[in-house]
C-alpha positions, 0 to 999 in steps of 0.5 A, a space after each residue: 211869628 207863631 201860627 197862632 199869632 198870625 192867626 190871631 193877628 188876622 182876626 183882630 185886623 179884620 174884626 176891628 176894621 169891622 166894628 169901627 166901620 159899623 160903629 162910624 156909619 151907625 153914628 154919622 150916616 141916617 138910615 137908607 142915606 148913601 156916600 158916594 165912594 166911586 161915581 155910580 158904582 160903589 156906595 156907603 148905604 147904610 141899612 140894617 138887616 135883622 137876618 143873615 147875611 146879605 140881607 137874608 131873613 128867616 121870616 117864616 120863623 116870625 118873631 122867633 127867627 132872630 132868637 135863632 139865628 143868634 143862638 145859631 151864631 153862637 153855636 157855629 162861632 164855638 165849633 169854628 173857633 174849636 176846630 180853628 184851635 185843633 188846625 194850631 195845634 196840629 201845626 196844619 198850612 199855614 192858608 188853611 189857618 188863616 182862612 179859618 180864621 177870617 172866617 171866625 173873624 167875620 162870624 163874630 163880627 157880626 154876632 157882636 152886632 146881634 148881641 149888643 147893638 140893641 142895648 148900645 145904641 138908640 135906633 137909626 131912623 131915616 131922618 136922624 142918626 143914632 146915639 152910642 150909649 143913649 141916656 134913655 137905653 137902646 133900641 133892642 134887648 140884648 141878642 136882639 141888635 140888627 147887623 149894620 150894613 154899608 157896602 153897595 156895589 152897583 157894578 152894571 146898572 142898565 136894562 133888560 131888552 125888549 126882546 129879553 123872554 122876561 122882565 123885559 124893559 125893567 132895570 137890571 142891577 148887578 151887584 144888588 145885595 148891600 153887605 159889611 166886611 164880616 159878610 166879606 171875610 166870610 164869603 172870601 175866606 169861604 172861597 179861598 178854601 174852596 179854591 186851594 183845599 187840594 193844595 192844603 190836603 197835598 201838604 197835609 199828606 207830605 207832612 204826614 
């Protein structure tokens, strides 16, 4: 299999597994309810996050924060998608390759959420779910969709001692932040290059 088969190949896998997840928690799960996947520690929660990822909101940037963040998106998703085609072409490590593309992956998925969302779907309330394709129109205008959120994993719940030097007595969770695959993709494939740049520079100067 070609490189660019491979690296399309991924993009898709982690791409589709990304939208049918969003697509089945938004139109069976109301808004803040949680599934249980492993006692006490992993949870399906869904919540909707008009920011970055992880939960991050750009608030100071008031209503016009989510027009810039999809345009941001938009941007960082071409330079990546470019720079992803040159590594291809210049027949770069095959690690290189396909960290680049799962972080594309991830990208676009979530653009697709910022993009489409709003018009494809009714909102999500606490009490009701949403609608795919509802009769009187979406919650949002387009670009303006929230990016669904799902995956909790509360790994140690406990609480800080009382001779602790602060927040003393207050509970302590770790992992808090709620995030979806796309933010996944991204964070690992963000580490992954980090981790192994040396080894894909080492096979770049051998090739050279």
């Amino acid at each position: 299999m070609s490189l660019l088969k491979k690296s399309a190949l991924l993009a898709i896998l982690i791409l589709a597994a990304d939208q049918a997840l969003k697509i089945w928690v938004k139109t069976h799960i109301a808004l803040g309810e949680s599934i249980s996947l492993i006692g006490d520690r992993a949870f399906i929660h869904f919540t909707e996050n008009p920011g970055m990822a992880f939960g991050i909101e750009l608030e100071f940037l008031g209503g016009a924060g989510k027009l810039f963040l999809t345009l941001f998106r938009v941007a960082f998703i071409g330079i990546l998608v470019w720079f992803t085609w040159r590594q291809i072409h210049r027949k770069a490590p095959v690690g290189l390759v396909l960290g680049l593309s799962a972080m594309c992956a991830g990208a676009m998925g979530n653009l697709i959420d910022c993009l489409f969302y709003g018009v494809v779907f009714s909102a999500s309330t606490y009490t009701q779910v949403a609608q795919l394709f509802p009769a009187g129109g979406g919650y949002e205008a387009f670009g303006f969709g929230r990016v669904v959120d799902m995956l909790y994993f509360p790994v140690i719940q406990t609480t800080y001692p009382s001779w602790f030097p602060f927040n003393a007595g207050e509970r302590f969770v770790f992992f808090r932040p709620i995030f979806n695959l796309a933010d996944a993709a991204i964070t690992c494939s963000v580490f992954y290059l980090l981790i192994f740049q040396r080894s894909f520079l080492s096979k770049d100067e051998k090739k050279g």
